[in-house]
C-alpha positions in Angstrom: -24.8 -18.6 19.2 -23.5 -17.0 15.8 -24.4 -13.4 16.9 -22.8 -14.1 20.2 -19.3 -15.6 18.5 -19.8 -12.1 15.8 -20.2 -9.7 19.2 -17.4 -11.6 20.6 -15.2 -10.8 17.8 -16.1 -7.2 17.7 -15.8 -6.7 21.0 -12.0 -8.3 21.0 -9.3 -5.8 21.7 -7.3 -5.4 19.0 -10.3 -4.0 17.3 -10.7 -1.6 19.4 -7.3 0.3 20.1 -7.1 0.4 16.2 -10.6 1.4 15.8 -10.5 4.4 18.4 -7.1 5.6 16.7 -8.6 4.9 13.1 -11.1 7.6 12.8 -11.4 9.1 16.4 -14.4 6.8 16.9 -15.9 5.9 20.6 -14.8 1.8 21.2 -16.9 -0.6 20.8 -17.5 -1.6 24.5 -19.2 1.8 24.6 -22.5 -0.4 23.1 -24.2 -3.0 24.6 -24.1 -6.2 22.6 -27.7 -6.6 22.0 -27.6 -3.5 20.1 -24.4 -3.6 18.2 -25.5 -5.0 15.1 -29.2 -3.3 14.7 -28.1 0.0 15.8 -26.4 2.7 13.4 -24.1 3.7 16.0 -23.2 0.1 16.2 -22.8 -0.8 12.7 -20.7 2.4 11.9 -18.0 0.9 14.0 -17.9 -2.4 12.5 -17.4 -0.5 9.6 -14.3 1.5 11.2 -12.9 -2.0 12.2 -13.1 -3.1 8.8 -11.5 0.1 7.6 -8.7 -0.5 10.7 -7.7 -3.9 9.4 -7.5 -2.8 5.6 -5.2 -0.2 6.4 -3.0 -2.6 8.7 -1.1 -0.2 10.3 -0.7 -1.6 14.1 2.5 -1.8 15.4 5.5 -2.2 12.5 3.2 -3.7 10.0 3.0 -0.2 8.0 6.8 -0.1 7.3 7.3 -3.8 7.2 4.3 -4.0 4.7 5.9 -1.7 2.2 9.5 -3.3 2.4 8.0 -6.6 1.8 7.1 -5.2 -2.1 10.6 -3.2 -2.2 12.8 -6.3 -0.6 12.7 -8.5 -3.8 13.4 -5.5 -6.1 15.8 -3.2 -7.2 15.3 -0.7 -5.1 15.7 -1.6 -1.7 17.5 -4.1 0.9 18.1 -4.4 4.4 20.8 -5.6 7.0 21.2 -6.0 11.0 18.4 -6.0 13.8 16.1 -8.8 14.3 14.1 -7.8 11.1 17.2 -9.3 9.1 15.7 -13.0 9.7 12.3 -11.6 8.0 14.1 -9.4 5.4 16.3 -12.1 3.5 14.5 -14.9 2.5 12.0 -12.1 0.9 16.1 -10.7 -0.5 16.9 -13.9 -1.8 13.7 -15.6 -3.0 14.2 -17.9 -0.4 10.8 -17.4 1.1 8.6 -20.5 2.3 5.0 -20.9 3.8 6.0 -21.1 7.0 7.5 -17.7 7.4 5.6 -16.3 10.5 4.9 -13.0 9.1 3.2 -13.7 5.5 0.6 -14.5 7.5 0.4 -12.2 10.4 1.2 -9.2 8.2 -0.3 -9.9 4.9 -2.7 -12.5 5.1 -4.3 -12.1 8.3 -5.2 -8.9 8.6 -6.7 -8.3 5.4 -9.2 -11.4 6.0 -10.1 -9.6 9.0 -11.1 -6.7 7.0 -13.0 -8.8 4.8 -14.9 -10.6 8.1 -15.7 -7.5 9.5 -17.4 -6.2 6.2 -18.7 -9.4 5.5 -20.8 -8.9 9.3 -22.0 -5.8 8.3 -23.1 -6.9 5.0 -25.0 -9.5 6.5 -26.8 -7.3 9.1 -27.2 -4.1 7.5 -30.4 -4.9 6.8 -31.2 -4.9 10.7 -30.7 -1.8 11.1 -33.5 1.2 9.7 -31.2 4.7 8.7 -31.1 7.0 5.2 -27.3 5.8 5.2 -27.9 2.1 4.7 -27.0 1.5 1.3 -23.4 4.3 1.8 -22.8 1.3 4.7 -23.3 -1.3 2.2 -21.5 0.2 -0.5 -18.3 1.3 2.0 -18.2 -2.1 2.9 -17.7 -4.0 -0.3 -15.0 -1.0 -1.1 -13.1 -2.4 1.7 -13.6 -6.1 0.7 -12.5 -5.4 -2.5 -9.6 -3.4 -1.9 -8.3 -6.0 0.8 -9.2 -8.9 -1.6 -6.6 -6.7 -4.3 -4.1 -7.2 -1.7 -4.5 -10.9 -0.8 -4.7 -11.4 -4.9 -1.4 -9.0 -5.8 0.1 -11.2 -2.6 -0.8 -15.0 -3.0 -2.6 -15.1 -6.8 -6.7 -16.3 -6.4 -7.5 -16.3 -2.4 -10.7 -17.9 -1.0 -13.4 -15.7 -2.1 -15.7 -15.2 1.5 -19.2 -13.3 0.4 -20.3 -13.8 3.9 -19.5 -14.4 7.5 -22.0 -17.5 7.3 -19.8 -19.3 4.6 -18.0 -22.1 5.5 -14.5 -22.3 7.3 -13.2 -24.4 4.5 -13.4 -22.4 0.9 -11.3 -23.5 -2.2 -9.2 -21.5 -4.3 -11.4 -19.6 -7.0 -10.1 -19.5 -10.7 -8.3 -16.1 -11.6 -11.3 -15.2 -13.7 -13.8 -15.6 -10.8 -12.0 -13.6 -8.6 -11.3 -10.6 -11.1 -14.6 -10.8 -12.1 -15.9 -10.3 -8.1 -13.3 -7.5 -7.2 -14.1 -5.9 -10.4 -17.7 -5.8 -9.8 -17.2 -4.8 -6.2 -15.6 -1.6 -7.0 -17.9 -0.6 -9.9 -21.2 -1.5 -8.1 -19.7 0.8 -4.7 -18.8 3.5 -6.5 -22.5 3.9 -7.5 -23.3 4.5 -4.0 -20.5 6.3 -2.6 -19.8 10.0 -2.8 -17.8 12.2 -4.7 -14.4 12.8 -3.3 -14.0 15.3 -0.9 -18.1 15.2 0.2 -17.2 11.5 2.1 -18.3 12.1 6.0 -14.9 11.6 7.6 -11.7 11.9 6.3 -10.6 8.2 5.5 -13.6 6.9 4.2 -14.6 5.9 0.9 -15.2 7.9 -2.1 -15.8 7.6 -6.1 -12.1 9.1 -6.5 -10.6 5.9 -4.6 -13.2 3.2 -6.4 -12.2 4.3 -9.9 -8.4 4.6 -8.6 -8.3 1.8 -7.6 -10.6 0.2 -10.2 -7.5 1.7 -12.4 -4.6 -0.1 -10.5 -6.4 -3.6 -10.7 -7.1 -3.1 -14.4 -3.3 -2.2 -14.7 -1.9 -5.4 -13.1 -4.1 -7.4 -14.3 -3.7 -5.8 -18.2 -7.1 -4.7 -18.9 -5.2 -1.9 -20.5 -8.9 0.1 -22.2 -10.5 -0.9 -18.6 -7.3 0.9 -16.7 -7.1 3.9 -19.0 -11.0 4.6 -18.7 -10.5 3.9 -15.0 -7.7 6.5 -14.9 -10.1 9.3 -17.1 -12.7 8.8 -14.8 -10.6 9.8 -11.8 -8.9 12.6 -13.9 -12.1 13.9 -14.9 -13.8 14.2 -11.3 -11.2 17.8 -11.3 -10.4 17.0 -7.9 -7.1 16.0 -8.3 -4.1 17.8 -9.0 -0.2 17.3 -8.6 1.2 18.9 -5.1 3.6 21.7 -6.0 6.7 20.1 -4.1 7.2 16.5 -4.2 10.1 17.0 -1.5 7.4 18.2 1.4 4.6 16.2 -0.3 4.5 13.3 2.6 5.2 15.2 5.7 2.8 15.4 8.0 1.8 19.3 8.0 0.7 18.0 4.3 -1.9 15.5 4.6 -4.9 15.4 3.0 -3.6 17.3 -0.1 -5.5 16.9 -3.2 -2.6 14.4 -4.8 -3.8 11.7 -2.6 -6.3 9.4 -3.4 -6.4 7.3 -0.8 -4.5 6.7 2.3 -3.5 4.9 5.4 -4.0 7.4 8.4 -1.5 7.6 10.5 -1.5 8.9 14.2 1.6 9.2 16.7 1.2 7.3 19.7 2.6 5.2 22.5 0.6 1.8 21.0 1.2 2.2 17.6 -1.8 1.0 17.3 -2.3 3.2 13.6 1.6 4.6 13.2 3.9 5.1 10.7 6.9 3.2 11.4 8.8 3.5 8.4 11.7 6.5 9.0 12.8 4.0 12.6 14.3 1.8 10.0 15.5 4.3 7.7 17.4 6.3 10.0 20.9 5.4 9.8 22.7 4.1 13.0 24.6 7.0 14.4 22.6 10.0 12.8 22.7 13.0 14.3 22.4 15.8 11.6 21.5 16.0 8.0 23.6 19.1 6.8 21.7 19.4 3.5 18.6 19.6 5.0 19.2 21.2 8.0 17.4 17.6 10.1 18.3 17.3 13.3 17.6 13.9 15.3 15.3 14.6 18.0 14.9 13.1 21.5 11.7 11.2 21.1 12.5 9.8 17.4 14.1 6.1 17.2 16.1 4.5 15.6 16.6 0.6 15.2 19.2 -2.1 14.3 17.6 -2.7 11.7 18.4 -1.2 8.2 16.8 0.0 5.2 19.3 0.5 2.4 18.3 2.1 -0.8 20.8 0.1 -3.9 23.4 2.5 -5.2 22.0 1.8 -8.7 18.8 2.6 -8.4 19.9 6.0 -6.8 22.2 6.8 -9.4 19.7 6.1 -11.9 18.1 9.2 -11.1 18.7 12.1 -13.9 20.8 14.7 -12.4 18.3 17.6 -11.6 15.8 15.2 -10.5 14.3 16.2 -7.0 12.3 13.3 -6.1 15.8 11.8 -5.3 16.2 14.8 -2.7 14.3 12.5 -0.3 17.3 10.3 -0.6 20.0 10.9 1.7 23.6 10.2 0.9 25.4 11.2 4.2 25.0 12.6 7.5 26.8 13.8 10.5 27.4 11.4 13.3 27.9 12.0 17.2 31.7 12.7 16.9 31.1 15.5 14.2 32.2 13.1 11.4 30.5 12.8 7.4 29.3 9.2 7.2 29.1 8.7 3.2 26.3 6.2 2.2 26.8 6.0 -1.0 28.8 3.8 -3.2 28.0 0.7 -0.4 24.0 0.1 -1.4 23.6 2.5 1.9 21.7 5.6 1.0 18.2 6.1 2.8 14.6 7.2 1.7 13.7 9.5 3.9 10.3 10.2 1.9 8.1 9.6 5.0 10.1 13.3 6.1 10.5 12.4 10.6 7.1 13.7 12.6 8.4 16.3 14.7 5.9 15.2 17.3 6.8 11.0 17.0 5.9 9.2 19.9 8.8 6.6 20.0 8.3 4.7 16.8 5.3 5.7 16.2 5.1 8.8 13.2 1.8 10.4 12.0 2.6 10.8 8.2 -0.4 9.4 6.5 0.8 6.6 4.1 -0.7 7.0 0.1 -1.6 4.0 -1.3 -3.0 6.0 -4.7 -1.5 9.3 -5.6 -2.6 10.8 -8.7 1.0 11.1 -10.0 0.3 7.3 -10.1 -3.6 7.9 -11.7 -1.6 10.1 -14.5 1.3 7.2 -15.0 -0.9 4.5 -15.6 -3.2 6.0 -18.0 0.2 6.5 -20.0 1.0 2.9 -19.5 -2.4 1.7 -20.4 -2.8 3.9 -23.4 1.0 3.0 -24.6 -0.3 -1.0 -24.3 -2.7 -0.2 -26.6 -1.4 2.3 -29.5 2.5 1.9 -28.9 4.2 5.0 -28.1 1.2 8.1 -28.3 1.5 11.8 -27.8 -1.3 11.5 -24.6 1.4 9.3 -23.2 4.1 11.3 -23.1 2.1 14.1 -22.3 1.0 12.5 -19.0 4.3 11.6 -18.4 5.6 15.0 -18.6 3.2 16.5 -16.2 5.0 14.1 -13.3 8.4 14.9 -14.4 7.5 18.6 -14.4 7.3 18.8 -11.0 10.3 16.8 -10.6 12.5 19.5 -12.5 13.5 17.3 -15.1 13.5 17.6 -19.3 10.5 16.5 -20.7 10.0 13.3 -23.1 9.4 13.7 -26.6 8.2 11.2 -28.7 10.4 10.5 -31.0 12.6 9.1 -28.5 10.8 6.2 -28.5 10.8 3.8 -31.4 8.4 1.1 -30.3 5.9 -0.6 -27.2 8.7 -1.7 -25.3 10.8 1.2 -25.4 8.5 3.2 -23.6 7.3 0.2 -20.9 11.3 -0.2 -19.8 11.0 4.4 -19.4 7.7 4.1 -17.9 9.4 1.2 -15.2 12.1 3.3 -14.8 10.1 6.7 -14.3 7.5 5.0 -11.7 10.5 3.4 -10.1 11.7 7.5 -9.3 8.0 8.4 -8.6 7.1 5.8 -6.3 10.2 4.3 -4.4 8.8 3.5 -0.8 5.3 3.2 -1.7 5.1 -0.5 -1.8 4.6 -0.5 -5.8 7.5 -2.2 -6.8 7.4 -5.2 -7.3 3.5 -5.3 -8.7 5.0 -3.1 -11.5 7.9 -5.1 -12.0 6.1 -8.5 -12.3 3.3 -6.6 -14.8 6.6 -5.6 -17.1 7.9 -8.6 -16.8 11.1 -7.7 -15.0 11.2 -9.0 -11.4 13.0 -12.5 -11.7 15.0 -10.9 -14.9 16.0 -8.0 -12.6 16.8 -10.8 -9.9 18.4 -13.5 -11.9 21.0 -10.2 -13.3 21.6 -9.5 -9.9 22.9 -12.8 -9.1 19.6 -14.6 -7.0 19.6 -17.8 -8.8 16.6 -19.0 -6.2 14.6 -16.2 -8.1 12.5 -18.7 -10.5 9.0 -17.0 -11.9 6.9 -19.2 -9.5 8.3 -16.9 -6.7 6.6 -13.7 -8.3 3.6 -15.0 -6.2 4.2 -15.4 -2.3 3.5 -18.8 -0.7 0.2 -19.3 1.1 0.7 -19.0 4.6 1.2 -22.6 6.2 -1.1 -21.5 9.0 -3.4 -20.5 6.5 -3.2 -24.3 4.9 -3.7 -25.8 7.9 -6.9 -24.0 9.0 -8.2 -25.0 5.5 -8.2 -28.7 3.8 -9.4 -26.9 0.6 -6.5 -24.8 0.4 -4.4 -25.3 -2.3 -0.1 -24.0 -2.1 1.0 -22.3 -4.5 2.8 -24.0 -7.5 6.7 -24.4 -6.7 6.4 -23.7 -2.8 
């Protein structure tokens, strides 16, 4: 009965729209089920379901996912459409756990990821090819990078090792789950290949193990762990900074050597895998961008609802900085007029630059979730941690701004630690506005309920760095502990 409930699951239709757009994979119903988890063919497709679910891209959930982490900060807010109900309470730090979409856009998707792993964990052994132990390895990537999520989301998550463990799990210690997504990364890497020699583009590599081995060190301020992390990546020689940070994320450049890791992106009518992001950052009434040249096409849309960059963020840039070109100020509307956006927390990030071939809502820029602009930055952060303001540092942190055309740092202009954490917030907030990063990096600084209280959200108390646990999550789980505060 347990390998007829797993083939059931499989087999269930969500897995297979986002599957077949995922990596151009046949669907699952193309097996039979007796097969499915002792064939190769078979357990290669788990795999791309598990790697489907991690990147949770189906429907809105890529743009909503990344506003979720830019909502509570000071970079980003929203007004009007129906997404305003789901936008404020993350706004105002009014959130509670029986907000609909914490769970059906954070929580439950990534435990799908980790099921679908977890199955071909425990049947891997069924099945007799060379590429057993790259399965094996590819799998606990994914568990570990969706258990990074849950952890950055909701603080220690039931740990599941296996799809045989009970329903009812209790809340691991924060040392017991570091300690397992720490030594899931380190003990895949040995067994996945070197980046750019992975089979299919999407799939896992040593580049993205150590990258992201390097962002959970960060957050969690195992500053020697992060910097060696971040050497190892730098030291594969793979990587390199993309000349022109203003055409870095459109779609005619994907799969440039600045991104680590990424969630794919494909244009079509299910949205089954799209990007989603630019429907929300088009401003009602665009028609032109005169800078730019952009012209709204026919089969882009654009909805209600609003995603508005805060004026002080934007003008926080340095003047000749061009990462802000992504940034749009005003356009042209359908009766010829200049709509100003600034100066009314209004401009928009157009970094996710409109798919010329968007099918509805549905854009094909692949999403980065690890650039090595980021790889560079955190190694700077990590090293500064430890020695207080260092030459390497500001070194690292000159090759960003270099391609961003502004004056380089010297090191003389900062005195002490914390001089050059508040530069380093301010110069990732510029790097990587509306890339979800936000609000990790403001809570590991210290700075998101101080940023919030200063902006007049009294409701933002430092139990609401951590998001609630999903009520339906708490229900479904006696064991299940809330969150302190919610």
């Amino acid at each position: 009965m347990k390998l007829i409930r797993i083939i059931t699951l499989i087999i269930a239709g969500n897995l297979l729209i986002s599957c077949e757009h995922f990596l151009d994979e046949p669907v699952y119903s193309q097996l039979a089920p007796e097969n499915l988890l002792s064939s190769e063919e078979g357990i290669r497709n788990v795999l791309y379901s598990a790697y489907a679910e991690a990147a949770n891209m189906a429907g809105a959930n890529s743009k909503t996912e990344l506003a979720m982490e830019e909502w509570p900060t000071d970079i980003m807010w929203q007004t009007g459409g129906g997404e305003n109900a789901t936008a404020v309470p993350f706004i105002n730090y009014s959130l509670d756990p029986g907000i609909g979409i914490l769970y059906s856009t954070l929580w439950a998707p990534y435990y799908r990821a980790i099921r679908n792993a977890n199955i071909l964990l425990d049947n891997i052994d069924l099945v007799d090819s060379p590429k057993k132990e790259l399965f094996r390895a590819e799998a606990r990537f994914i568990r570990a990078i969706a258990y990074i999520k849950l952890y950055t989301a909701f603080g220690p998550v039931p740990v599941r090792k296996s799809d045989n463990d009970p329903v009812q799990v209790p809340r691991p210690s924060k040392e017991e789950i570091e300690l397992f997504i720490e030594n899931e990364l380190v003990e895949s890497a040995a067994n996945l290949p070197v980046p750019g020699a992975e089979e299919a583009y999407g799939r896992a590599h040593t580049g993205a193990a150590f990258g992201y081995l390097c962002k959970f060190y960060l957050n969690t301020k195992q500053w020697q762990k992060a910097a060696d992390a971040a050497q190892k990546v730098i030291d594969t020689g793979y990587y390199g900074l993309h000349e022109s940070y203003f055409d870095l994320f459109r779609i005619e450049n994907e799969r440039n050597r600045e991104f680590i890791w990424v969630k794919p992106a494909f244009p079509s009518a299910d949205r089954a895998t799209s990007n989603d992001w630019m429907n929300g950052a088009f401003p009602v009434g665009f028609v032109k961008h005169e800078k730019t040249g952009l012209e709204f096409r026919s089969n882009w849309v654009i909805f209600a609802s609003e995603f508005r960059l805060r004026d002080k963020f934007y003008l926080s840039f340095e003047a000749n900085d061009k990462r802000k070109d992504l940034i749009i100020t005003e356009f042209i509307n359908g009766a010829g007029q200049t709509v100003r956006l600034l100066g009314n927390d209004n401009t928009r990030s157009f970094k996710y630059w409109p798919d010329p071939n968007a099918v509805a809502q549905a854009h094909g820029n692949d999403i980065p979730t690890l650039r090595y602009s980021d790889i560079l930055l955190s190694r700077a952060e990590a090293l500064c941690e430890l020695n207080g303001p260092n030459q390497e540092s500001i070194d690292l942190i000159n090759l960003v701004r270099a391609r961003a055309g502004v004056e380089s740092l010297s090191l003389s202009g900062f005195p002490d630690t914390g001089s050059l954490r508040a530069h380093l917030l301010r110069e990732r907030g510029w790097e990587f506005y509306s890339e979800g990063k936000r609000r990790e990096d403001m809570i590991r600084m210290g700075m998101l309920i101080t940023d919030a209280n200063q902006r007049g959200i009294s409701n933002a108390q430092p139990f609401r760095e951590l998001f609630p646990i999903p009520q339906q999550a708490i229900d479904s789980d006696a064991q299940l502990e809330q969150n302190t505060g919610y």
